[in-house]
LOMAR-789015 format. One record per residue (C-alpha): x, y, z. Coordinates in Angstrom, 2 decimals, padded with zeros to 5 digits, always signed. Example, Ala and Ser with C-alpha at 12.3 -4.5 7.8 and 13.67 -1.06 7.14 Angstrom:
+---------+---------+---------+
|      xx |      yy |      zz |
+---------+---------+---------+
| +012.30 | -004.50 | +007.80 |
| +013.67 | -001.06 | +007.14 |
+---------+---------+---------+
This chain:
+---------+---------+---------+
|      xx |      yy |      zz |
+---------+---------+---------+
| +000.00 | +000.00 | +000.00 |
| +001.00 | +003.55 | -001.12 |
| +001.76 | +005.41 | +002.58 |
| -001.50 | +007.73 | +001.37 |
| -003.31 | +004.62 | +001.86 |
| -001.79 | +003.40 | +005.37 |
| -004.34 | +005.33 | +007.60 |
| -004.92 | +004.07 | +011.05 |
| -008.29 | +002.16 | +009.74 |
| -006.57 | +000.49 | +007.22 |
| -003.64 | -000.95 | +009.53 |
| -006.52 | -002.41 | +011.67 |
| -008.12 | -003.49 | +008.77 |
| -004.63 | -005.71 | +007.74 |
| -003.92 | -006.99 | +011.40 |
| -007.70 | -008.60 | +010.99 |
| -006.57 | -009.98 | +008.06 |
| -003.28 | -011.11 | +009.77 |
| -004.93 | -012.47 | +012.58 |
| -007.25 | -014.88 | +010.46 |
| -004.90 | -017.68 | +010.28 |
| -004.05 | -017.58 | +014.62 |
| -007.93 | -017.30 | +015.08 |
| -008.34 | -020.99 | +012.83 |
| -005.40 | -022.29 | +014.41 |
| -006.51 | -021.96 | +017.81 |
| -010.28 | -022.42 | +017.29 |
| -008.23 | -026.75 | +015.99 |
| -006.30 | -026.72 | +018.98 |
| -007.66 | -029.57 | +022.13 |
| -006.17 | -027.15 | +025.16 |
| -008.67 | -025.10 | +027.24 |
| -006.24 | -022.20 | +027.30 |
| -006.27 | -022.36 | +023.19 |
| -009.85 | -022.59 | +022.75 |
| -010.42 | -019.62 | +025.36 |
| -007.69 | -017.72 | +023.01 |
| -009.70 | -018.13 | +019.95 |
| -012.51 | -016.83 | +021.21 |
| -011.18 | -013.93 | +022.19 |
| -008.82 | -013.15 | +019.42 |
| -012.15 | -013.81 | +017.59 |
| -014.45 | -011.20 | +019.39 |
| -010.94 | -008.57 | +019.36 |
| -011.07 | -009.20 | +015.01 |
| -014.79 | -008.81 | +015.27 |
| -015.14 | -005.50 | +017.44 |
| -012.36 | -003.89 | +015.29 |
| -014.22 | -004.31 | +012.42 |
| -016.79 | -001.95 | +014.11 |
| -013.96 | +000.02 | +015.54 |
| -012.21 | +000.77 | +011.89 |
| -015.19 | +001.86 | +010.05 |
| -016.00 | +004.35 | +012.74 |
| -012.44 | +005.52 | +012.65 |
| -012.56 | +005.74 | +008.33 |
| -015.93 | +007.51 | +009.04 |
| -015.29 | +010.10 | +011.40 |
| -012.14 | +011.37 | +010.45 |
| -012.44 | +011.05 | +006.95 |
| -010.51 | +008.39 | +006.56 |
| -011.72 | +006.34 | +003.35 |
| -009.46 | +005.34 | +000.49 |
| -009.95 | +002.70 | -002.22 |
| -007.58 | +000.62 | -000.62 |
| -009.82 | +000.37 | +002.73 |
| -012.40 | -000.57 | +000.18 |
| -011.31 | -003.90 | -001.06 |
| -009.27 | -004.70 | +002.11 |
| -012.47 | -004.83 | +004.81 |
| -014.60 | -006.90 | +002.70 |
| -011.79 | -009.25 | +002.08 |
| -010.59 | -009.35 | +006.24 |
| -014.74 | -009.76 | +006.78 |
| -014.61 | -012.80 | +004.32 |
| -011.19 | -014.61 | +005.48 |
| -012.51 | -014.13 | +009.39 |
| -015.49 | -015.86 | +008.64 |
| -013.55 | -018.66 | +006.80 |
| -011.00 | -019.06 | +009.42 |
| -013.85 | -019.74 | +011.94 |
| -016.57 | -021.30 | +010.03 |
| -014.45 | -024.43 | +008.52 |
| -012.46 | -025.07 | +011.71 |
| -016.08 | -024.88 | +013.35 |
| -016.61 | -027.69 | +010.65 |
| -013.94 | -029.67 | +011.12 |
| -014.52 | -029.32 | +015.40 |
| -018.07 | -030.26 | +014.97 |
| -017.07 | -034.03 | +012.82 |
| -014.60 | -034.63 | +015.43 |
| -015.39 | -038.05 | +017.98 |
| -017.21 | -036.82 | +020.97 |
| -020.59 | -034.96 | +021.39 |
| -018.76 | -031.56 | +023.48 |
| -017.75 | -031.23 | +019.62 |
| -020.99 | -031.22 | +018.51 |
| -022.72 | -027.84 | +017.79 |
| -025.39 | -027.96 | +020.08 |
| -028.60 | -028.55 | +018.67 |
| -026.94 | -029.43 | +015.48 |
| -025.18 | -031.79 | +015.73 |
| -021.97 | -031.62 | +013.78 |
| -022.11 | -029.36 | +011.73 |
| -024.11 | -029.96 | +008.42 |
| -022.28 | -029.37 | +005.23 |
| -024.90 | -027.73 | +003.51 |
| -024.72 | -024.83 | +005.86 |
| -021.42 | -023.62 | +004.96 |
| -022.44 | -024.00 | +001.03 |
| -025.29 | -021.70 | +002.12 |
| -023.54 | -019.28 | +003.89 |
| -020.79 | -019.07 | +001.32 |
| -022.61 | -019.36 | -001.82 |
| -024.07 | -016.12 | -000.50 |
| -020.87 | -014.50 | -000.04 |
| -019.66 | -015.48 | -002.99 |
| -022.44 | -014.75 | -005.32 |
| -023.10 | -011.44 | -003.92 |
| -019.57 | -010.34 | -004.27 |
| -019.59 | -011.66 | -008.20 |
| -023.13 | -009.58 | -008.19 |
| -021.50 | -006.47 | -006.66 |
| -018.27 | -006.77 | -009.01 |
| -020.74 | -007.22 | -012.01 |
| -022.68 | -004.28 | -011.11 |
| -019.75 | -001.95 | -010.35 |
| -018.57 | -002.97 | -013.87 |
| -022.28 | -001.10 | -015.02 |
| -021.25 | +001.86 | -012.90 |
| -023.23 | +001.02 | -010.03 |
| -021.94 | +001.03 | -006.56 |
| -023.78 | -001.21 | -003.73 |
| -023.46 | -000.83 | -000.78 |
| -023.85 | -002.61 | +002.11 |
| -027.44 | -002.77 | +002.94 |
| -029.05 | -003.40 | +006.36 |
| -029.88 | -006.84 | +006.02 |
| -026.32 | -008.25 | +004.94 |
| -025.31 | -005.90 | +008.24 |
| -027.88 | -007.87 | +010.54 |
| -027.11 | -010.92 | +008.56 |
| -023.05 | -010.52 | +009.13 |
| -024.06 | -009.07 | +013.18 |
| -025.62 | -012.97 | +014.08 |
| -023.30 | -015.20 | +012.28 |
| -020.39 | -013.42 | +014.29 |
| -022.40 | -013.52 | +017.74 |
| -022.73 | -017.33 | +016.34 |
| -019.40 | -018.23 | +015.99 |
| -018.65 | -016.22 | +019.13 |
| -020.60 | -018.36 | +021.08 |
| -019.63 | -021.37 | +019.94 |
| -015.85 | -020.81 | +020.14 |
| -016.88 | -019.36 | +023.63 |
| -018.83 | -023.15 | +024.22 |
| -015.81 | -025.12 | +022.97 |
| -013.41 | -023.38 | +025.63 |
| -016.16 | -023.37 | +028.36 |
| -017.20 | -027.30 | +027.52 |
| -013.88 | -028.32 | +027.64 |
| -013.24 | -026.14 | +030.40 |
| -016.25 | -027.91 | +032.73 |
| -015.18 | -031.62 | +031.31 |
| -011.66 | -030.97 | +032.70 |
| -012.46 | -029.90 | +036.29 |
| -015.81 | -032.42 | +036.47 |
| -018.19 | -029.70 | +036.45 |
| -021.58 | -030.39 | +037.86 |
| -024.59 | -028.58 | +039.17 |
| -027.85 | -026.79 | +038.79 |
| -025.77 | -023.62 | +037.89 |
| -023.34 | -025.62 | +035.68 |
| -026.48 | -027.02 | +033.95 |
| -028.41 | -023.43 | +033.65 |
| -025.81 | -022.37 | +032.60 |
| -024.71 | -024.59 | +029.68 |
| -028.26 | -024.84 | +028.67 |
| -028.88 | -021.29 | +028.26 |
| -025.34 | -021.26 | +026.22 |
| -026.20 | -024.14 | +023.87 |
| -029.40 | -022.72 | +023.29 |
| -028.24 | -019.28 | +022.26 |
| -025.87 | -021.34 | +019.94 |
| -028.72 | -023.01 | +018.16 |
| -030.96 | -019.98 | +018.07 |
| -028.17 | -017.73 | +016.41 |
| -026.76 | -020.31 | +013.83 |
| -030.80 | -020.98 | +012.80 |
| -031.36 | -017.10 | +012.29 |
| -028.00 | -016.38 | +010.69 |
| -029.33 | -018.79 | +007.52 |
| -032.50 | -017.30 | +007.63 |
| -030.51 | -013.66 | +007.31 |
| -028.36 | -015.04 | +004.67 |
| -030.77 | -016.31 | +002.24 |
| -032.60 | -013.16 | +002.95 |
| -030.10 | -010.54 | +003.03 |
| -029.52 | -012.48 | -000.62 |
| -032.90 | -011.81 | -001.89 |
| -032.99 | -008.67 | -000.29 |
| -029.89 | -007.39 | -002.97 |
| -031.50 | -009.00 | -005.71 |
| -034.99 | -007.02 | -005.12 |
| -033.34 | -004.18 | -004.66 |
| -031.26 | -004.00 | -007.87 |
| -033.92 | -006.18 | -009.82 |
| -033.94 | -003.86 | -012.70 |
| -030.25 | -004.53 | -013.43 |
| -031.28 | -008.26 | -013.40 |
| -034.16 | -007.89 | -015.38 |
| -032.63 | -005.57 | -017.92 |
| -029.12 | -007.80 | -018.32 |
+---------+---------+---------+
């Protein structure tokens, strides 16, 4: 990058990206200490998404190069969680299981990324035509639950292993865990029904470019 277009925003912007690989890395690793790590190194990549935007925004920070760069970090930080999250979930052992999913089914990730893909080919095609779009509200609600999904499963991983190692038991333990698994299931459920809609949603919106191509 041209020093122009090393602003503050965009440095976060590149240590997301650089931080993709540790996040997958950990998220594999068997150690409580690992999976707690992931997590948070997950929700850190996550919030400074939020926290470069708002930096690009306020002090008039945009360049072209912030452009490509946070849709790409948003992309690879989903990746680096979502297949590990795959891989976890077909591992021996139900604490790998997503909870109330079972391990995790592979049509989900061709749903979630078929999305990604195909609106990023859509939004490449259309910029081609002249047209710019932008992120709308429903890919921002969509991409808001599949990260407090993945947070809370990375956060169940470390917390599951956490209980198997010291045996623990307990109405607490099992409120707890409950409550956790269920906002697991809930979130991953509504994050599809975002994605397919957020989809659709683009489509409608820009319908006359698909009907008139």
């Amino acid at each position: 990058m041209s020093e122009q277009s090393w602003t503050l925003p965009n440095t976060i912007t590149v240590a997301r990206i650089v931080a993709c690989p540790l996040v997958a890395w950990l998220a594999l690793s068997t150690g409580t200490t690992a999976l707690f790590a992931a997590f948070v190194l997950f929700l850190a990549a996550a919030l400074s998404d939020l926290w470069d935007g708002w930096l690009a925004r306020k002090y008039d920070l945009i360049t072209d190069v912030g452009k490509l760069l946070d849709p790409l970090a948003d992309k690879l930080l989903l990746a680096s969680t979502l297949i590990p999250i795959y891989i976890i979930s077909h591992r021996p052992g139900e604490v790998n299981d997503v909870p109330f999913w079972g391990p995790l089914p592979l049509w989900v990730l061709v749903v979630i990324f078929a999305r990604e893909l195909g609106i990023t080919l859509f939004r490449s095609w259309a910029t081609r035509r002249g047209v710019v779009i932008a992120a709308g509200t429903s890919g921002k609600h969509k991409a808001l639950v599949q990260n407090l999904f993945v947070g809370g499963l990375l956060l169940w991983y470390a917390v599951a292993q956490w209980g198997a190692d010291l045996g623990f038991d307990g109405v607490l333990w099992g409120g707890w865990t409950f409550f956790h698994r269920l906002w697991v299931g809930v979130t991953l459920l509504v994050a599809l029904v975002l994605t397919v809609y957020s989809a659709l949603d683009y489509l409608w919106r820009y319908r006359s470019m698909v009907v008139g191509a």
